[in-house]
C-alpha positions in Angstrom: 77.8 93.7 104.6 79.1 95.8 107.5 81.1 94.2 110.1 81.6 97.4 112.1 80.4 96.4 115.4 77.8 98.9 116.7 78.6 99.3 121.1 75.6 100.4 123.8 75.4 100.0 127.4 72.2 98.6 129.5 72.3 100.9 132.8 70.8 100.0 135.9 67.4 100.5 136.3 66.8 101.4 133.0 63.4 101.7 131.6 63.7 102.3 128.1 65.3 100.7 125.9 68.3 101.8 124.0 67.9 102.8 120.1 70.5 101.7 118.1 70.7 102.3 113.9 73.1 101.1 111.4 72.9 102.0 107.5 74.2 99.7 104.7 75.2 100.6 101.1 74.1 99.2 98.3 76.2 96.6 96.5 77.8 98.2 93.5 77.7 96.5 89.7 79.6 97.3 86.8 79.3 96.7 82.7 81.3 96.1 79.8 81.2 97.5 76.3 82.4 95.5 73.2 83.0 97.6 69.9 82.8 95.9 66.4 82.4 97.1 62.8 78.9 96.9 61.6 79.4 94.6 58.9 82.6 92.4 59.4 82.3 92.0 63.2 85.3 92.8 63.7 86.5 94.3 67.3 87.6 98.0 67.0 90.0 99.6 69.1 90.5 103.7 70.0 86.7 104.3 70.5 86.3 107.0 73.1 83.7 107.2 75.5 81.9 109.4 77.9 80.3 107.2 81.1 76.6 110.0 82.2 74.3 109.0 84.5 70.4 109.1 83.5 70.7 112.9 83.2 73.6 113.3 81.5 75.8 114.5 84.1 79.4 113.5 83.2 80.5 110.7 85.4 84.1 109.4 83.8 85.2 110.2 80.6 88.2 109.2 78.5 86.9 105.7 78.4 88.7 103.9 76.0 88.5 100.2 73.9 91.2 98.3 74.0 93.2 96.0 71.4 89.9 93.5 71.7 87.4 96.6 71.6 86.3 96.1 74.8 86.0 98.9 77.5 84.8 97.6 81.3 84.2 99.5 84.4 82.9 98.4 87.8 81.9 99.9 91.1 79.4 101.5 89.7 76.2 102.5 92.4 72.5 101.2 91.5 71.0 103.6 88.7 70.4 104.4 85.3 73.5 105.4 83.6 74.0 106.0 79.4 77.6 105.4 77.6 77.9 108.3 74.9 81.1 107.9 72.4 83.0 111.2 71.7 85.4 109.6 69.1 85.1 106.8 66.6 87.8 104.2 66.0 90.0 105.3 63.2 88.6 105.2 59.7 85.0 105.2 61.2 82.1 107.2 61.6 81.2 108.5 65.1 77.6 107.1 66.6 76.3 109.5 68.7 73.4 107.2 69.4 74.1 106.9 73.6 73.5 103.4 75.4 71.3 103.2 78.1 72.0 100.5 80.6 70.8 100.0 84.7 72.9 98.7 87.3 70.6 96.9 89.8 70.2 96.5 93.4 72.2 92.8 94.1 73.7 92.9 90.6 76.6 89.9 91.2 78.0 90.0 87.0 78.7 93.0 85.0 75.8 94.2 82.3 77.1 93.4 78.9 76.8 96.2 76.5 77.8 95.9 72.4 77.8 99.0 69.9 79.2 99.1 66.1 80.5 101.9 63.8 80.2 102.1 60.0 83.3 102.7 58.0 84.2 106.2 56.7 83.3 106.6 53.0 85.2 108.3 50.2 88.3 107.6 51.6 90.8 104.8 52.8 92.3 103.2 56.2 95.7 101.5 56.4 96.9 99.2 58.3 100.6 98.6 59.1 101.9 95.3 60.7 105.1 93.6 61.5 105.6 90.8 58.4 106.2 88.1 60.6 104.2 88.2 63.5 101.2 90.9 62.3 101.5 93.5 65.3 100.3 95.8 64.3 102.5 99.1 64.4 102.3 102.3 65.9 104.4 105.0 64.6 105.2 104.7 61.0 104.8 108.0 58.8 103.2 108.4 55.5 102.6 111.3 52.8 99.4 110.5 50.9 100.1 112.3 47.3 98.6 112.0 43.9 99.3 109.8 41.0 101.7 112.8 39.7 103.5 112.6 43.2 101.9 116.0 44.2 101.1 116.0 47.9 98.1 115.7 49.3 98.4 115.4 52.8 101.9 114.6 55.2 102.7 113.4 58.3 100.0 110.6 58.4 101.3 108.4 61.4 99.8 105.2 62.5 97.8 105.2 65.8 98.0 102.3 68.3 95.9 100.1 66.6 98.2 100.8 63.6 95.8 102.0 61.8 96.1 105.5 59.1 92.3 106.7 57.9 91.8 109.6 55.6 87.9 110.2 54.6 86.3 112.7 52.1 89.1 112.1 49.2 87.8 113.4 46.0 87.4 110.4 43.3 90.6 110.0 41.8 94.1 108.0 42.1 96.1 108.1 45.1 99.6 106.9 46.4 101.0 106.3 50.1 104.6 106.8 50.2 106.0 106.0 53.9 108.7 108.5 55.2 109.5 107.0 58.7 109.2 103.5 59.8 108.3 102.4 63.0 111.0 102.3 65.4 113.0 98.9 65.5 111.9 98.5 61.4 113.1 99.1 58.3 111.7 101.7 55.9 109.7 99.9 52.8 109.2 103.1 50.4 106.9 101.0 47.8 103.8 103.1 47.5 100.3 101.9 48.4 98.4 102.6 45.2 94.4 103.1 45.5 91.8 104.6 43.6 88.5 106.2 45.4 85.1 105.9 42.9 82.9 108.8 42.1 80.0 106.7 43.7 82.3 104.8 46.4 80.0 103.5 49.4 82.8 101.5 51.4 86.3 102.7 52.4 89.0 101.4 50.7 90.8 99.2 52.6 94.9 98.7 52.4 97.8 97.1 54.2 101.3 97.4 54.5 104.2 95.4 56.3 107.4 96.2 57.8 110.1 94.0 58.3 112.0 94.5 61.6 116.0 95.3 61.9 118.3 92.3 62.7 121.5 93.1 64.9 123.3 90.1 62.8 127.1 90.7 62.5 129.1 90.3 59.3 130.9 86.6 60.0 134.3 87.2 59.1 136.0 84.1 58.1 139.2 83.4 60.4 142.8 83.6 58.7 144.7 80.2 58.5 147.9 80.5 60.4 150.8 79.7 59.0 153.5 78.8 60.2 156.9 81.1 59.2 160.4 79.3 59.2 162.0 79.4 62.2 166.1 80.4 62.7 166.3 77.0 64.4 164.4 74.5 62.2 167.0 72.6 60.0 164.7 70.8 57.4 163.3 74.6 56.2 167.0 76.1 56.8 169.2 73.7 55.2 168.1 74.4 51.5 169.0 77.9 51.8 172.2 77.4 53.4 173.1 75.4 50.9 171.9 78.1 47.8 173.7 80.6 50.1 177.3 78.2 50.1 176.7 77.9 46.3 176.7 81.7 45.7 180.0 82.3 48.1 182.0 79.8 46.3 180.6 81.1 42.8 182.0 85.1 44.1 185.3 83.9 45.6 186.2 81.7 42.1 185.6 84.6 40.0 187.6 87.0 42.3 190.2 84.5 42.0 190.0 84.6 38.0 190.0 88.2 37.8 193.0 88.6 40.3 194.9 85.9 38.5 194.1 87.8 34.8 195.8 90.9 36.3 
């Protein structure tokens, strides 16, 4: 609807009458995409999309799922329009299959859309969450190597679905050694073993946890205080006066002794 009012005048003694126009644009719809693997279900994060209309003319791009794999725009004119994905999640292949979907004239709820990947094979993904609460982590560094310790790649860093994936490994026994942890956690240096099968259809799977540095302070037990003698207490001074007499009167009798001997 357009409220703008639209103003004209009536003259006197006039014999027409006055043409007025007015346009109205078409209510705008929207849609929203939800990304899942193809076999577990699960909602997949980090796929990258290009919004074209019906003939392929770039309308957004850098459309991205989120942490529940969904990816939703609105405002979007009556028409034909097709959602192409220009990266996969991590770990996954990339479907370059584009989805066709039609906004319509009066469209009041957003067109739901759904799309899967298939995991990478011949390789592995790992995932890295916090031990306690399963975050997942962004950030922590790994060096895939052999099992003879001979590197094989470095500087493998979780994304921000926490996720590492290497594809194409040949068959063989592999190690992931972290280097860095994520900020705010402690390093865990166990490796991750695997092994990836000459005839290996799926991707190896793995998982790792870190556990997060505690600002906990050494409790230092207090000191008792005790309580020294005091010049002016006469229950803890009168014992040693009284060794101290002894000692004088033991000197001057032996003085006396010696004097009298001479």
């Amino acid at each position: 609807m357009d409220s703008t009012p639209i103003k004209f005048e009536v003259k006197k003694g006039q014999t027409e009458a006055v043409q007025l126009a007015m346009t109205n644009e078409l209510s705008k719809g929207g849609f929203v995409l939800t990304k899942t693997d193809n076999q577990s279900g699960e909602v997949l994060q980090g796929a990258v999309f290009e919004l074209q209309d019906a003939e392929g003319k770039v309308i957004e791009s850098g459309l991205t799922t989120d942490v529940s794999g969904k990816l939703a725009i609105d405002q979007l004119k009556p028409g034909n329009y097709q959602l192409v994905e220009t990266k996969a999640p991590t770990g996954y292949e990339l479907e370059t299959t584009p989805i066709k979907f039609e906004v319509k004239k009066g469209q009041t709820k957003a067109v739901q859309l759904a799309m899967t990947n298939e995991l990478s094979k011949g390789g592995f993904v790992l995932t890295k969450t916090d031990d306690q609460s399963g975050e997942v982590l962004q950030g922590a560094v790994f060096e895939l190597q052999d099992t003879n310790g001979k590197k094989v790649q470095r500087n493998l860093t979780t994304d921000s679905a926490g996720k590492i994936a290497v594809a194409k490994l040949k068959p063989g026994k592999y190690q992931l050694i972290e280097t860095k942890a994520p900020q705010g956690y402690e390093l865990d240096a166990t490796p991750v073993t695997f092994e990836v099968m000459g005839n290996q259809k799926e991707i190896i799977k793995v998982a790792k946890t870190n556990k997060a540095i505690t600002n906990e302070k050494e409790v230092v037990p207090p000191v008792p205080n005790k309580k020294l003698p005091s010049t002016g207490d006469e229950k803890e001074s009168m014992p040693y006066a009284g060794i101290l007499l002894s000692v004088l009167s033991f000197v001057l009798l032996w003085k006396r002794r010696v004097q009298h001997r001479q």
